[in-house]
N, C-alpha and C positions, 0 to 999 in steps of 0.2 A: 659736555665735551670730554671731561677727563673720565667716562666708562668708553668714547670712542678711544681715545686714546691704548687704553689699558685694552680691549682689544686688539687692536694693531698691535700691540705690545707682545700679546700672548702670541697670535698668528706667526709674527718673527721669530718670537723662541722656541717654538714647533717648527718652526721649519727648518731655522739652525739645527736642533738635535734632529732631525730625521737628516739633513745632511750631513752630521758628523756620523751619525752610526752607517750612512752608509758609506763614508770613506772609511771607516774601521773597517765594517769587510771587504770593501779591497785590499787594503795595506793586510790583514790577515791571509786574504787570497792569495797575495803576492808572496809572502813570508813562508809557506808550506813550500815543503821541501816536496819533489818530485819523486815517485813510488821507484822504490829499488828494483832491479832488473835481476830477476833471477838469475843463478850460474850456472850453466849449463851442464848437465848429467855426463859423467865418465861412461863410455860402456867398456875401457879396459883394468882390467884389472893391476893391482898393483901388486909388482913382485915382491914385497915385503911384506905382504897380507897371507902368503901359501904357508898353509901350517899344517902339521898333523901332530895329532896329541892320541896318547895310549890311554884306554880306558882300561883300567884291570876289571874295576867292578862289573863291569857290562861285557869285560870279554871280547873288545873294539878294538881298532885303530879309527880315527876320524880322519879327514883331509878337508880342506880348505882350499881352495881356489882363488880367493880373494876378489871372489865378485861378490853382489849381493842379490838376493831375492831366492826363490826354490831351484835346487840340484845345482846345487853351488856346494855342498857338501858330501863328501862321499865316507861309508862305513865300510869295513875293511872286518870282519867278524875273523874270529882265531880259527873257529871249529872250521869256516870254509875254504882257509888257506893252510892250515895243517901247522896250526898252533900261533903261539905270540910272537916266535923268532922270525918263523917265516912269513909272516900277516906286515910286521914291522919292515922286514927287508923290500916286500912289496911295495908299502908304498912310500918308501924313501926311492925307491925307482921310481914311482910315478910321481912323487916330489919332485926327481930329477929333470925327467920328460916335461914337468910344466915349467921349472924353471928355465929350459934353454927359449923360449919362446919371449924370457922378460930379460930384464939387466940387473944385476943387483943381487941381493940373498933371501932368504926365506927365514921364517922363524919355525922353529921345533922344540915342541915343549912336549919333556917327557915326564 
């Protein structure tokens, strides 16, 4: 009698831990936090991102847009505007033309 017993005994405690591991993965289930919700992409650009910087070395002006991805940046060469005064004066006018388009100021770093 006491090997029936201790069977029935084992049968119980196998059954208890298969139902406690499976309410642990529920209460785990439950516990998980919900997948974050991407933010959704700018496509305008911000007026504190429009910059242009002087390249001596290279003989440039650069410009910035302040958007991102390709031709989003524009080069401004000395030789093709008839030197660095007049390359620079260029495109602080076309600084000027992109900025009436935002609100706010622009950075220029020389």
């Amino acid at each position: 009698m006491a090997s029936k017993d201790a069977g029935k005994a084992i049968a119980e405690m196998l059954a208890k831990k298969t139902a406690d591991a499976t309410e642990k993965k529920k209460n785990a289930a439950l516990k998980k936090r919900p997948a974050a919700k991407a933010a959704p992409k700018k496509d305008t650009a911000s007026p504190t991102k429009l910059a242009m910087a002087v390249e001596r070395s290279r003989k440039q002006v650069m410009l910035r847009n302040g958007q991102s991805g390709p031709g989003t940046t524009f080069k401004m060469k000395f030789a093709d505007h008839g030197g660095e005064g007049k390359a620079v004066k260029k495109a602080r006018k076309w600084l000027e033309a992109e900025q009436k388009s935002y609100t706010g100021t622009f950075d220029m770093v020389m």
